[in-house]
C-alpha positions as CSV (number, residue, x, y, z in Angstrom):
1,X,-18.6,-13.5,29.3
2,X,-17.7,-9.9,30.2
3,X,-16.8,-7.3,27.8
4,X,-13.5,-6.3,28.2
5,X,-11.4,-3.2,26.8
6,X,-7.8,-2.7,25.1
7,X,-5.7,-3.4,28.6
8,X,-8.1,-6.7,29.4
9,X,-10.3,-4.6,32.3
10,X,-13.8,-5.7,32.4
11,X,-16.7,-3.5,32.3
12,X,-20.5,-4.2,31.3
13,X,-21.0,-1.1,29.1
14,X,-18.7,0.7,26.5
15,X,-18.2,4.1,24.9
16,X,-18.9,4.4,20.9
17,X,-15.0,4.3,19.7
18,X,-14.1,6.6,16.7
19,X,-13.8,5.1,13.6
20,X,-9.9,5.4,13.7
21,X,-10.2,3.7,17.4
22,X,-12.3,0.9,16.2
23,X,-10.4,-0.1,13.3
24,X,-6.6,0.4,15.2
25,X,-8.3,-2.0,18.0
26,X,-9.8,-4.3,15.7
27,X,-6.8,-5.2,13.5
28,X,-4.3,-5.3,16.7
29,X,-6.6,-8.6,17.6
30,X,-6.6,-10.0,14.2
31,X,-3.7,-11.9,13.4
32,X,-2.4,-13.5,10.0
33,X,-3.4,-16.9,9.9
34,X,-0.1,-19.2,9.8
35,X,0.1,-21.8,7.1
36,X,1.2,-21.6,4.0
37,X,1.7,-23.0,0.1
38,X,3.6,-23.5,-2.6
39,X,1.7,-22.3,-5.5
40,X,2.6,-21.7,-9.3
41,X,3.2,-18.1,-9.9
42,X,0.2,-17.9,-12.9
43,X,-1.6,-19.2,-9.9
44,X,-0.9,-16.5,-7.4
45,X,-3.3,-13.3,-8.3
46,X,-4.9,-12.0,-5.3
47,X,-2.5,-14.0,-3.1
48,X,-0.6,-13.3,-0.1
49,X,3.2,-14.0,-0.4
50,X,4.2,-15.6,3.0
51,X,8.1,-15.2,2.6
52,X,9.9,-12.1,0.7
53,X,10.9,-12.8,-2.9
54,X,14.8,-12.7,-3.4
55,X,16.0,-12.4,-6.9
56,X,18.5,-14.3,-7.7
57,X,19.6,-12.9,-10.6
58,X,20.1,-9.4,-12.1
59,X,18.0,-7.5,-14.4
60,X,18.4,-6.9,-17.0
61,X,21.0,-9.7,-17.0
62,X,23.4,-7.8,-19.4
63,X,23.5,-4.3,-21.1
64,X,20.7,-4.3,-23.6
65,X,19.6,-1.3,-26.6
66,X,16.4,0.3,-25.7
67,X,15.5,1.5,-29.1
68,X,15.7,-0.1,-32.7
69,X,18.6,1.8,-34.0
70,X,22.7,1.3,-34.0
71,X,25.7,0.4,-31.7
72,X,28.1,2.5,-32.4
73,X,31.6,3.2,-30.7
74,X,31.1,6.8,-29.6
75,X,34.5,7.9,-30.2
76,X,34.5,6.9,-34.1
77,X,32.1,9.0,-35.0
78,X,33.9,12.1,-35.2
79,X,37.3,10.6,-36.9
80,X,35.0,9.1,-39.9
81,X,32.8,12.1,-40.3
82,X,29.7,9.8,-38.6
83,X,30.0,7.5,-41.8
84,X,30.4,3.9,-40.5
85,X,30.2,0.2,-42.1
86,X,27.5,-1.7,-40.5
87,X,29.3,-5.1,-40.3
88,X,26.7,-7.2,-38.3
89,X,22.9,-7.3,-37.5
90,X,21.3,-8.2,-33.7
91,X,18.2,-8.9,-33.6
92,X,16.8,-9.4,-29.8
93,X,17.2,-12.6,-28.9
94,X,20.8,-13.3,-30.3
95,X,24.3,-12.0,-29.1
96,X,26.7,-10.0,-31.6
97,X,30.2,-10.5,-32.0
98,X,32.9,-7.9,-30.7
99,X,32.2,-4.4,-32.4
100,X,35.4,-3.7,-34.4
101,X,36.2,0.3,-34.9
102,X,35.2,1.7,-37.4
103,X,31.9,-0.3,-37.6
104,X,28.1,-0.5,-36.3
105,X,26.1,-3.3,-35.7
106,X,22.5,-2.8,-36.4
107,X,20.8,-3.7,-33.4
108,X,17.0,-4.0,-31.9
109,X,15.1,-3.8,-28.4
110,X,16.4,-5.7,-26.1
111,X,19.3,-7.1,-28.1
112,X,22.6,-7.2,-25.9
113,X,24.8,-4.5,-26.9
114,X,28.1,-6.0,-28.4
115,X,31.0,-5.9,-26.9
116,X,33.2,-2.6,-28.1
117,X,29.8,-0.8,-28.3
118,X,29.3,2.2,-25.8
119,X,26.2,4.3,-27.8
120,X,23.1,3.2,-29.4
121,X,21.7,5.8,-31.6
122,X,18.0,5.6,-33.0
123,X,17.5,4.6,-36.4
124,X,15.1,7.8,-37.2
125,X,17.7,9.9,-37.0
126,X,20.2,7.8,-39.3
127,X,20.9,7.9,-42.9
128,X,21.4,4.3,-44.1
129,X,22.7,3.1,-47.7
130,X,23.6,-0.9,-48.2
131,X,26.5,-1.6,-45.6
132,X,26.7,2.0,-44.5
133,X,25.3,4.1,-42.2
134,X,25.4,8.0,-41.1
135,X,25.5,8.8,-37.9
136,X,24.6,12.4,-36.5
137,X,28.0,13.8,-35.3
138,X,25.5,15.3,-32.0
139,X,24.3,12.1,-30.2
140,X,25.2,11.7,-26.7
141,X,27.5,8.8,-25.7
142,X,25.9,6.4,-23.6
143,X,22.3,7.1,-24.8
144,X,19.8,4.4,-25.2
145,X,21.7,1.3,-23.6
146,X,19.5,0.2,-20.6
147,X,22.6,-1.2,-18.3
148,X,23.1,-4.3,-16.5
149,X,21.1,-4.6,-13.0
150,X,19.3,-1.7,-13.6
151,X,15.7,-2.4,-12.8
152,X,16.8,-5.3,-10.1
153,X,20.2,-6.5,-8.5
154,X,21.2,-9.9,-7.5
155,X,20.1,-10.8,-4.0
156,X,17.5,-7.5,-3.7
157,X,14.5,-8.0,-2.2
158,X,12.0,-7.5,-4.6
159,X,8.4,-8.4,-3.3
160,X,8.0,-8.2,0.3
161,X,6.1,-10.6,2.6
162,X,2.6,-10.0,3.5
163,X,1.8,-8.2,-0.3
164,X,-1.1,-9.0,-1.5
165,X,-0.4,-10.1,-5.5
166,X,-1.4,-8.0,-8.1
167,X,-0.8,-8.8,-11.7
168,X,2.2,-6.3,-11.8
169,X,3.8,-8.5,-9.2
170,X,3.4,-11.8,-10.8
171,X,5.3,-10.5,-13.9
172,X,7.9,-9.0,-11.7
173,X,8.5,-12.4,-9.7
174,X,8.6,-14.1,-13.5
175,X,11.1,-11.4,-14.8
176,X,13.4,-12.7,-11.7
177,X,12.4,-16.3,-13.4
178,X,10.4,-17.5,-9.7
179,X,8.1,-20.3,-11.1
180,X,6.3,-20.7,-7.9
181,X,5.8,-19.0,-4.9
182,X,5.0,-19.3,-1.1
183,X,1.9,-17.6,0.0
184,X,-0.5,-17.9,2.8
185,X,-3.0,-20.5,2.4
186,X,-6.8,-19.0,1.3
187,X,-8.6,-17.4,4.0
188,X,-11.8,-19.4,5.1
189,X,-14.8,-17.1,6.2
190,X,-18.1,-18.5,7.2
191,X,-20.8,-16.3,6.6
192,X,-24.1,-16.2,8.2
193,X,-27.9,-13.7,8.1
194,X,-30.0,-13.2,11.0
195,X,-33.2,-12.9,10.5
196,X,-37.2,-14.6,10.5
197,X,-38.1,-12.3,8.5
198,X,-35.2,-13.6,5.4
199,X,-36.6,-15.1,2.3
200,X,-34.3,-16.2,-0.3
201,X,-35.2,-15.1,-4.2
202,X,-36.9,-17.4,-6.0
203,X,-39.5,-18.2,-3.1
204,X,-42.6,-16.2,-2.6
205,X,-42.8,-13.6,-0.3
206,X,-45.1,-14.4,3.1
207,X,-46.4,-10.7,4.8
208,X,-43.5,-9.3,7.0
209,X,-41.1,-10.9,5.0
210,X,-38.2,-9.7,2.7
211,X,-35.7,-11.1,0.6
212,X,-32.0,-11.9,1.9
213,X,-30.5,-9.4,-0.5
214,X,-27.6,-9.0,2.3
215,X,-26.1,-12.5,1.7
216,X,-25.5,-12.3,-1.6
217,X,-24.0,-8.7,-1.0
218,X,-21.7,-10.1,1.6
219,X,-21.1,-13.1,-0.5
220,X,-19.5,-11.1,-3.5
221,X,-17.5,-9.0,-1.5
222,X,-15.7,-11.8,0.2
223,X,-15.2,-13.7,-2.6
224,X,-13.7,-10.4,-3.8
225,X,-10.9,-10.5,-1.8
226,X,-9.9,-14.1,-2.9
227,X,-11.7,-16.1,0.0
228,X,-13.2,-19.2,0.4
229,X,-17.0,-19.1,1.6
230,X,-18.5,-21.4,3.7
231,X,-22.1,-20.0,3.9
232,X,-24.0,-21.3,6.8
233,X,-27.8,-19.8,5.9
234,X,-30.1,-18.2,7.5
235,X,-30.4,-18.6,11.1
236,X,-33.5,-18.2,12.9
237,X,-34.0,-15.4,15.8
238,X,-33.7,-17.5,18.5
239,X,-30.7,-17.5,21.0
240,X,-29.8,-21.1,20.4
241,X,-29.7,-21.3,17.1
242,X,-27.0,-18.3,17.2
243,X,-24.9,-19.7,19.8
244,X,-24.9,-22.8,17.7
245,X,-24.1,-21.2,14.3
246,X,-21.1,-19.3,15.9
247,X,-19.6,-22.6,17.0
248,X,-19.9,-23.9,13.7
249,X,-18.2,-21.3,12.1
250,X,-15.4,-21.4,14.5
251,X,-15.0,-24.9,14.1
252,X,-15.0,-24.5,10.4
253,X,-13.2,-21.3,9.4
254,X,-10.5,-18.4,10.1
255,X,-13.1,-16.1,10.6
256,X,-17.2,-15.3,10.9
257,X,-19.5,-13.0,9.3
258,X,-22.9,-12.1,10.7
259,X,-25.4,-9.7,9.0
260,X,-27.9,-8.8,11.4
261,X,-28.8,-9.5,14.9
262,X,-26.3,-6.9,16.5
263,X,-28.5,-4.6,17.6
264,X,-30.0,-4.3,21.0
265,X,-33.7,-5.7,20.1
266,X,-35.3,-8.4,22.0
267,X,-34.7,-10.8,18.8
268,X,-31.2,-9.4,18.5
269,X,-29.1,-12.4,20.0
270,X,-25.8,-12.4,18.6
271,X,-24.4,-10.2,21.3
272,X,-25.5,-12.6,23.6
273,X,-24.6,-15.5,21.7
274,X,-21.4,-14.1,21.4
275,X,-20.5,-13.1,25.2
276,X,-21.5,-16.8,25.5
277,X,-19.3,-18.9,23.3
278,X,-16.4,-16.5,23.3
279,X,-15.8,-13.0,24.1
280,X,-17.1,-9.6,23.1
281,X,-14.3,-7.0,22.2
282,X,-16.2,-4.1,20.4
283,X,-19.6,-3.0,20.4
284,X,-20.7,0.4,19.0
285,X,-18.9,3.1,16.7
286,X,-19.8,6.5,16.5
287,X,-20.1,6.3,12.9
288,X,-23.3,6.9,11.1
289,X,-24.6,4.6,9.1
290,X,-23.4,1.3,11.0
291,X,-23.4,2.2,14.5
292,X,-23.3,-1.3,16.2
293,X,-20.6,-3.1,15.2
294,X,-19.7,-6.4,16.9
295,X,-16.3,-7.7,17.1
296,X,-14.8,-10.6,19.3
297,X,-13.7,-14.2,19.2
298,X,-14.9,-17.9,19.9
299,X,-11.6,-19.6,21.1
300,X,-9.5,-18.6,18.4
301,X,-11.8,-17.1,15.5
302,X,-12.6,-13.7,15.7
303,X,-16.0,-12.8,14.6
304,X,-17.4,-9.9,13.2
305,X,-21.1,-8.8,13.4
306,X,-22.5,-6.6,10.9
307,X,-25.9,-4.3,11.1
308,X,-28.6,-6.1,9.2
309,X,-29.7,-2.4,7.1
310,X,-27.8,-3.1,3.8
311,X,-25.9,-0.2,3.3
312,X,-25.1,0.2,7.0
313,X,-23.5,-3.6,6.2
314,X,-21.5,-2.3,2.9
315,X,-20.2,0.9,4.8
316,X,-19.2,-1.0,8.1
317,X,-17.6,-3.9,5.7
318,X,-15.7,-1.5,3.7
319,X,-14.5,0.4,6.6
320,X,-14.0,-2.7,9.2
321,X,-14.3,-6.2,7.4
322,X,-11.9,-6.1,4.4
323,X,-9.6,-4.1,6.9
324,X,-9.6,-7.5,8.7
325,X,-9.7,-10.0,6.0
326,X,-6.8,-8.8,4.6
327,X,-4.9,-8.5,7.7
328,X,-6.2,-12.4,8.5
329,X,-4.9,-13.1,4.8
330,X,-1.5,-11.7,5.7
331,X,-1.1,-8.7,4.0
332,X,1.3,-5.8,5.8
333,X,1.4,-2.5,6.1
334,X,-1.4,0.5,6.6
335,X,-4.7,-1.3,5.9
336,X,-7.2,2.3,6.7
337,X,-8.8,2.6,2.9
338,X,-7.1,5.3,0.6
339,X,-8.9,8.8,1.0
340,X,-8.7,11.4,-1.8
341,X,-9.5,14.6,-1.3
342,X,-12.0,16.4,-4.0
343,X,-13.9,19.5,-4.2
344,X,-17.8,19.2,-2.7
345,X,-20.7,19.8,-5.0
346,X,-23.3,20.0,-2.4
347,X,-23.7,21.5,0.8
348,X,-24.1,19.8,4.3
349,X,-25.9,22.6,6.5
350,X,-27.2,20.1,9.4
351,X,-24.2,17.9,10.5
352,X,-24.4,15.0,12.5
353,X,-22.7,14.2,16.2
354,X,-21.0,11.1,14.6
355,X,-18.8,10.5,11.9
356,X,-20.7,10.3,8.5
357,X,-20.0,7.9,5.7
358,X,-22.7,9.2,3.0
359,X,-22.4,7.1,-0.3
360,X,-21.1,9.7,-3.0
361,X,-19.9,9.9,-6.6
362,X,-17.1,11.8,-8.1
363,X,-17.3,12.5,-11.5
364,X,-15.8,15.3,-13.8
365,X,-18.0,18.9,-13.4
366,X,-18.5,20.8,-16.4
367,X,-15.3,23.1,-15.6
368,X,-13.1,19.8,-15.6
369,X,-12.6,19.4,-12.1
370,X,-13.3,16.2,-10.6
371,X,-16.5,16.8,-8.1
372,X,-18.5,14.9,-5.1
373,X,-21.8,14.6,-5.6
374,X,-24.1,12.6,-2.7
375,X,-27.0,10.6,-2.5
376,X,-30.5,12.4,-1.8
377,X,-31.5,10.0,1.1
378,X,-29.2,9.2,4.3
379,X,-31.5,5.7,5.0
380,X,-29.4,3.0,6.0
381,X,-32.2,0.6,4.1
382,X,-31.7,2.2,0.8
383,X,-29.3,-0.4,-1.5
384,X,-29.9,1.3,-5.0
385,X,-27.9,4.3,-3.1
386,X,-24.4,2.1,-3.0
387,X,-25.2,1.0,-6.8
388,X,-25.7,4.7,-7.9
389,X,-22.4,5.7,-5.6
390,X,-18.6,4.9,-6.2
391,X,-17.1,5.4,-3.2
392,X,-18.2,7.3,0.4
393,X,-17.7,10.6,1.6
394,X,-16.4,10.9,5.1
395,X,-17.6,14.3,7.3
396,X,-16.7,14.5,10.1
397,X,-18.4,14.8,13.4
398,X,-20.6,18.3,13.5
399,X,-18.7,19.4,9.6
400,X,-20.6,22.2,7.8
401,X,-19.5,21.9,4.1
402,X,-20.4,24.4,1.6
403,X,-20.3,23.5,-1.9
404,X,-16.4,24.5,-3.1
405,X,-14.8,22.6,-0.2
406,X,-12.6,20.0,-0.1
407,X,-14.0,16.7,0.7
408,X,-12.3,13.3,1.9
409,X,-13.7,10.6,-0.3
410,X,-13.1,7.0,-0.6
411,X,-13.3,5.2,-3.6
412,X,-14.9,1.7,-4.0
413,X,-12.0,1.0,-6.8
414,X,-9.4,1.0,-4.3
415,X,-11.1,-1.0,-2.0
416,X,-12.7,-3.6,-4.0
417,X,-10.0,-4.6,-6.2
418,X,-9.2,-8.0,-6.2
């Protein structure tokens, strides 16, 4: 089948997009997949919430002391010289009776501030003897009383759809007292290397051959992201077996992974493949490392087809791959990875013509400024390089950096949290 651009025109060749073309093209063809499930909320890290979360109640629920200390009337305090009888005790947990005047009511964190009470006043600054207590005539009234709906109102939105659960979230959905929740179902990627020359560990190595070090990259970082992984092997270089491995994965999941095979080589078949089972929507990206970068669909699947060089797979899976999984999951919003900019220690005298994504690390420099340093070898074949890195450095196309300048980096954290 024809390749064909954003407006559907058919052309047989294509210009290397930008990285910011390739990735606003990509995700506008990947779309959320459409069931969903009821799940318990303990059950809903790394989820996607299909419908926004309503609270239905407020929080907190009544006006509550935020310190261990005393509820005090503020107004008594300078009639009775600060000296007031401390008539009950509230522990959190249990409701106090109506705050006579003339009285305080011990109180603790979180207990509901008794009716009549308008000040809670910390018990360091206190001078307490048996039923009595000294208050400092200079508190401020109001102070320390964390008021009703507060942190959330009844009927607020409080988790929007297509937000991907972090543990932060599930406690906020319990403080609303949601005991389950309605998320997208888990995404289903089929996975797949290309590749004669694949040997998995444990076998011995035949001459020409290497081990498949790739699928257990690619493994890990999808199951990262909370997906289930149907992993169809190693397929053999041969045209068939790719077209057949494709339909399979189509049949069987929301979306395919290829390592390998994208590349322009006589045994290279997945473009091929590809333009004959479904359709071919992007092909190379002026990026360096990761240059040919296959996107498209069979029927309804997309696909995406990575370079076999492990780190040009990491880089173009960082950049490209969780960009769509997560958009495929459901999640909203700006899905381009977080950038950080940080001051360079190294210089780059001899730029490239395409965008670079050099592995880097950022790590404190002896003057306590937080620093990029980059690995000593730009191969695309070197996978000890994105163990010693934590994160990428992007320069731009033809960018001279001296040491000193600021950098854009991108940190692994941020994109390989679960």
């Amino acid at each position: 089948m024809p390749i064909t651009d954003a407006c559907g025109s058919d052309r047989t060749a294509q210009t290397a997009l930008s990285k910011e073309q390739a990735l606003g093209r990509l995700l506008a063809r990947v779309e959320p997949i459409g069931e969903t499930e009821s799940l318990a909320t303990a059950d809903g890290l790394g989820r996607v919430l299909a419908e926004p979360l309503v609270s239905a109640i407020e929080v907190p629920a009544w006006d509550n002391s935020a310190m261990d200390g005393y509820a005090v009337r503020h107004a008594d305090l300078s009639s009775r010289g600060g000296r007031l009888r401390v008539a009950q005790r509230i522990p959190a947990g249990a409701t106090g009776s109506f705050l006579e005047p003339g009285t305080a009511a011990r109180i603790f964190t979180g207990a509901p501030v008794p009716a009549g009470g308008d000040t809670v006043v910390i018990q360091e600054v206190c001078e307490a003897s048996h039923e009595w207590v000294r208050i400092p005539l200079d508190c401020k009234p109001g102070t320390n009383i964390r008021r009703a709906g507060e942190d959330i109102r009844a009927g607020a939105e409080v988790i929007g759809r297509g937000t991907r659960l972090a543990p932060q979230h599930l406690g906020l959905a319990a403080s609303v007292g949601v005991a389950r929740l309605c998320a997208f179902r888990r995404l289903r990627v089929a996975v797949f290397s290309s590749g004669d020359e694949l040997v998995m560990p444990g076998e011995p190595l035949g001459p020409g051959q290497i081990y498949n070090s790739n699928r257990f990259m690619l493994l890990g970082l999808i199951q990262r992201l909370g997906c289930e992984v149907i992993d169809l092997g190693i397929v053999e270089d041969t045209l068939d077996a790719t077209e057949q491995v494709l339909s399979r994965g189509a049949r069987e999941a929301d979306l395919v992974i290829g390592s390998g095979g994208v590349s322009v080589g006589e045994e290279d078949h997945v473009r091929a493949a590809l333009e004959r089972v479904g359709t071919l929507e992007l092909w190379d990206i002026a990026i360096r490392p990761g240059k040919p970068l296959a996107f498209g669909r069979i029927g309804a699947t997309p696909f995406i087809g990575t370079p076999g060089n492990p780190v040009s797979l990491f880089v173009t899976f960082c950049l490209f791959g969780i960009p769509a999984i997560l958009r495929r999951q459901g999640v909203g919003g700006d899905l381009r990875p977080v950038t950080v900019k940080a001051r360079a220690g190294f210089d780059w005298p001899r730029p490239d013509r395409r965008r670079e994504l050099h592995r880097a690390r950022i790590q404190t420099a002896p003057d306590g400024v937080p620093e990029i340093l980059v690995f000593p070898s730009r191969s695309s074949a070197v996978l000890s390089s994105v163990v010693w890195a934590n994160g990428l450095v992007e320069i731009r196309e033809r960018q001279v950096i001296q040491r000193g300048d600021l950098v854009d980096f991108i940190p692994f954290e941020g994109l390989l949290s679960p």
